[in-house]
N, C-alpha and C positions, 0 to 999 in steps of 0.2 A: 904205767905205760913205759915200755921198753922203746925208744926212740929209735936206738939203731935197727932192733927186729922190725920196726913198724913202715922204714925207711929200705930193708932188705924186700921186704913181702910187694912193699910198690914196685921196686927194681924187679920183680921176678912176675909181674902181670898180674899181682892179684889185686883186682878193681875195688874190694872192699878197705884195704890198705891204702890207695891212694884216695879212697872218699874218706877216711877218714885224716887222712892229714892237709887234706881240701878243708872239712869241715873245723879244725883246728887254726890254720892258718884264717878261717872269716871269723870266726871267736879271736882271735888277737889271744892265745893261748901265751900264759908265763915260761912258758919252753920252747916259745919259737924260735928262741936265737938257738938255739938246742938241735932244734929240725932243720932251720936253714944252714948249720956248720956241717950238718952230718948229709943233707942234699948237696951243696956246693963241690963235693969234687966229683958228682955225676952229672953237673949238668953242662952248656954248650953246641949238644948236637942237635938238638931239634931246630928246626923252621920255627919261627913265629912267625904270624901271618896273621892282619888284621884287617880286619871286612865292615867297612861304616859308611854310613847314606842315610837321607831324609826316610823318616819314617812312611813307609809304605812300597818302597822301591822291593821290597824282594830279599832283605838281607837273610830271613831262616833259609826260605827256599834256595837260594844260590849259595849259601853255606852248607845246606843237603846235599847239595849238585855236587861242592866243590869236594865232598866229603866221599862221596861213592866212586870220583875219577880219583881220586889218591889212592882209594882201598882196590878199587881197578889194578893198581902200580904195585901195591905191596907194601904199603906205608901204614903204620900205626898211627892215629890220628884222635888227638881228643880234643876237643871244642868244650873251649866256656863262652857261655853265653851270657850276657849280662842284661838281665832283666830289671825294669823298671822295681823299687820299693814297693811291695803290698803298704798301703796305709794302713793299716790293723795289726799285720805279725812284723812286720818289717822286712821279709824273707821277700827272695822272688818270684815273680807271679808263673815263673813256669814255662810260658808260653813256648819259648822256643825248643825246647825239650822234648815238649809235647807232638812238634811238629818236625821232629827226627826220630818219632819211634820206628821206622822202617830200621834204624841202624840199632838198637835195642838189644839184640841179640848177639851183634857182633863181639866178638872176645877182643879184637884189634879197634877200637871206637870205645873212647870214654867220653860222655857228655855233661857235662855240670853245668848248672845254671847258677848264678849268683848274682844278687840283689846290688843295685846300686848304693843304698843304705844314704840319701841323700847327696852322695859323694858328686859333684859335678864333671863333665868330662867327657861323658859315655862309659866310664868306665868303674869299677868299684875298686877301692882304696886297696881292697885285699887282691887285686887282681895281678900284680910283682911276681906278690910272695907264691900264688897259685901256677903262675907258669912256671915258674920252679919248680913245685914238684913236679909236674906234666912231664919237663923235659929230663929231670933227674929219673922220673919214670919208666925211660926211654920211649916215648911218642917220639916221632919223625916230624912228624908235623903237627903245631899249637893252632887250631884257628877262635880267635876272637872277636866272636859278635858283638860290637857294639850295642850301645840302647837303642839309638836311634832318636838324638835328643836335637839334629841340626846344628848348627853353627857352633856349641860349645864342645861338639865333639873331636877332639883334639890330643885330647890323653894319646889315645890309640899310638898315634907316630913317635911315643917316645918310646913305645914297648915294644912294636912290632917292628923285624926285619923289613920286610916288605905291607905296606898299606897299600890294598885295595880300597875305592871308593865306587860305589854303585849309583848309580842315578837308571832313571826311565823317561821314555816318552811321555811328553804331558804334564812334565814336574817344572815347570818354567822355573821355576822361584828354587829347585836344586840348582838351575846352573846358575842362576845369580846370585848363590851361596859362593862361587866360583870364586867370585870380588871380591866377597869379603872374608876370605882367607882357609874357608873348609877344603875345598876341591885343592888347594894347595902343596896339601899333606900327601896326595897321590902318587902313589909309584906306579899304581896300574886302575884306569877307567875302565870299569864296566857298565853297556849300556844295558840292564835285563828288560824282561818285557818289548825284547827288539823285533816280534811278529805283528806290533800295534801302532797305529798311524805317529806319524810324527818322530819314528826311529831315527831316520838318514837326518832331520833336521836335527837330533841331538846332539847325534856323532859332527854335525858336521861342527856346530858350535863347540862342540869341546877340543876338533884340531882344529878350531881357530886361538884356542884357549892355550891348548900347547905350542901352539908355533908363536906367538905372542909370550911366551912362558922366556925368564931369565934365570931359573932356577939354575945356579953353578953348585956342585956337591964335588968336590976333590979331583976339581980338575974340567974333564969329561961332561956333559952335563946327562941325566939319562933321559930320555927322549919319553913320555910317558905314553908306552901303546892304550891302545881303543879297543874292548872287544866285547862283540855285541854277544848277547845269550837270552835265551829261555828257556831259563830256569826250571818250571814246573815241568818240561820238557826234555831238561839234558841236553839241549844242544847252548854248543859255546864249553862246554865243561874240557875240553881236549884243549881249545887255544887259550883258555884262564892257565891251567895247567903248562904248557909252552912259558907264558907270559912270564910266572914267577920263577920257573927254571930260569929262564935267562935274566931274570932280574936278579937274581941271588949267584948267577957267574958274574954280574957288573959289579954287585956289591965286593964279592971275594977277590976280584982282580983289579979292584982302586982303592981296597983299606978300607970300604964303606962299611964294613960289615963290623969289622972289629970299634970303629968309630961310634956308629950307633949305640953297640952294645957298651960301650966306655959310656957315651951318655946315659943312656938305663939305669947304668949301676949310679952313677954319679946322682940322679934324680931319688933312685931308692935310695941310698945313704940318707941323704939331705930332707926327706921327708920321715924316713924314719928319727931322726935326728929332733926333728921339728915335733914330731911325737911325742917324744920323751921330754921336750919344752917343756909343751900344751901340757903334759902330766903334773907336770912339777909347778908349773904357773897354777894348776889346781887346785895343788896342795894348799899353794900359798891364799888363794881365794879360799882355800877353806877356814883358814886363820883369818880371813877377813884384811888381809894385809893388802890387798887392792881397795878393799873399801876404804882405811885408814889412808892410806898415799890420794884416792879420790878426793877426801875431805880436807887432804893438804893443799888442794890443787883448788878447789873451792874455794878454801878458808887463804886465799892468795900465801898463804904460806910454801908452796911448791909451784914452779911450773910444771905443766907434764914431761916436758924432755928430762928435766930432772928429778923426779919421780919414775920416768923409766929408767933411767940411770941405776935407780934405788933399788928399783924390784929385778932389773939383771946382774945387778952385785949382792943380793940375796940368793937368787937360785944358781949363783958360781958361787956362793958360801962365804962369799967377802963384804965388805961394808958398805953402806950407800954414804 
C-alpha cells in the first residue's frame, strides 16, 4: 500500500480511496500514524456538524433533509453515521445508509456508516481519525449521525463545530434530558416532526430552557436558536441551514472555533495515548505480572497504591 498515492486519489474524488482509508482507520491499521501525518496538512476546512437526539426523533431523516439543502448550495458533503454494534459481526447494522439511498448516486455525497463497537458516547472510537479523512478529502461539510443512545450521548460536542440536537413533539422525557445535561451540548434545537400536536408546546419549553440557560463561551454567550422542521417533508431545511451559517460566523469572530478544535485535538492526543497504555498494560497481563502484584496485595505484602506504583514504573522501563 502506497500511503501517499492512496492519500492523493481521496484528495482528487475518488470514493473508493477515501473507503478505503475509512476502512483502515476502524481496523486500527499499523500505518495509521502513516495516513494521519500524510492527511494532516489537508485538513481544517471542512464544517463538522453534529446531529444527536433520543432515539426516534428523526435523526436519518433530517440528516437527509440537511444533506439535499447543502448539495442545493454546492457543497460537497459526507455523512458518517454511527450505527449501533451488530451483536454477531460486530459491524454496523446499516440502517441509516439504507435510508439515504436517494443520495447514492451523487458523486458530491459520501455516506459511511460505522459501528459503535461497544464504544459509549454515541459515537465510535474511530470516529476522530474518520473525520480526518473526510475533511483532508475535501468535503465542505462532515455531518455526524449520532447512535441515538440518550443521555450518554455526549462525545459528539467535543468533535463537532456546531451541535445540533433534535427532539419532537410527544417526547416528554427528551426535554427532561434537558436537566440532566444532554440538551446542554446544543448550539442549535431543532423541533422535527413540527406538523404534530404538541409542537408550540415543545418549542415553547425549550425558550423557556434557553432563557433560563447561563451558558458563557468566550465572552458573548450564543443565544441557542429554535427551528421547527419536517423532515420527511423538507421544510425547515433553508432556516437549519441559516442557523449553522450564523453559528459558525459566531464561532470565527470569538476564537470559538479555533478553541474547540484545540480541544479535539487535545482529547485525541490523550486517548490515543491512553491506547498505547491499555497496549502495553496487556502486554504486561500477558506475563501475568498483574496477577503476581494481585497476589502481593492479597498476600498483604503490597498495598495497591503501591503495586500501582510498581506496574507504571515497569511500563516507563524503570523500577517499582
Amino acid at each position: 500500500m502506497d500511503v501517499g498515492e492512496l492519500v492523493e486519489q481521496a484528495r482528487a474524488g475518488k470514493a473508493r480511496a477515501v473507503a478505503r482509508l475509512l476502512s483502515l482507520v476502524e481496523d486500527d491499521h499499523p500505518r495509521l500514524p502513516e495516513i494521519a501525518a500524510a492527511l494532516v496538512p489537508h485538513t481544517g476546512a471542512a464544517t463538522i456538524v453534529g446531529l444527536t437526539g433520543p432515539p426516534g426523533v428523526g435523526k436519518s431523516t433530517s440528516t437527509s433533509m440537511l444533506l439535499s439543502a447543502l448539495r442545493e448550495r454546492g457543497k460537497r458533503v459526507a455523512v458518517l453515521a454511527i450505527d449501533p454494534s451488530s451483536p454477531f459481526s460486530g459491524g454496523a447494522l446499516l440502517g441509516d445508509r439504507i435510508r439515504m439511498t436517494e443520495h447514492a448516486t451523487d458523486s458530491g455525497v459520501f455516506i459511511r456508516s460505522m459501528a459503535t463497537r461497544g464504544h459509549l458516547g454515541g459515537l465510535s472510537s474511530a470516529t476522530p481519525a474518520a473525520v480526518r479523512v473526510l475533511d483532508a478529502a475535501g468535503f465542505d461539510v462532515v455531518l455526524i449521525e449520532t447512535v441515538g443512545v440518550g443521555q450518554s450521548e455526549v462525545d459528539v460536542v467535543r468533535l463537532a463545530d456546531t451541535t445540533v440536537v433534535l427532539l419532537a413533539p410527544g417526547m416528554g422525557d427528551g426535554i427532561q434530558a434537558a436537566k440532566a445535561g444532554v440538551l446542554e451540548i446544543a448550539d442549535i434545537f431543532v423541533v422535527n416532526k413540527a406538523d404534530r400536536p404538541g409542537a408550540d408546546a415543545t418549542v415553547h419549553e425549550l425558550r423557556s430552557l434557553v432563557a433560563m440557560s447561563r451558558r458563557e463561551i468566550s465572552g458573548a454567550s450564543w443565544r441557542q436558536p429554535i427551528v421547527r422542521t419536517v423532515a420527511a417533508e423538507g421544510v425547515g431545511a433553508d432556516e437549519v441551514v441559516a442557523a449553522l451559517a450564523e453559528h459558525r460566523t459566531w464561532l470565527r469572530e470569538r476564537g470559538e472555533l479555533d478553541r474547540r478544535r484545540t480541544g479535539r485535538a487535545r482529547a485525541e492526543i490523550e486517548a490515543i495515548a491512553l491506547r498505547r497504555l491499555r497496549s502495553e498494560l496487556g502486554e504486561l497481563r500477558g506475563r501475568d505480572r498483574l496477577g503476581e502484584l494481585a497476589e502481593g496485595v492479597v498476600a498483604r505484602e503490597l498495598d495497591p497504591y503501591r503495586a500501582a506504583d510498581r506496574l507504571v514504573a515497569e511500563l516507563h522501563g524503570g523500577q517499582g
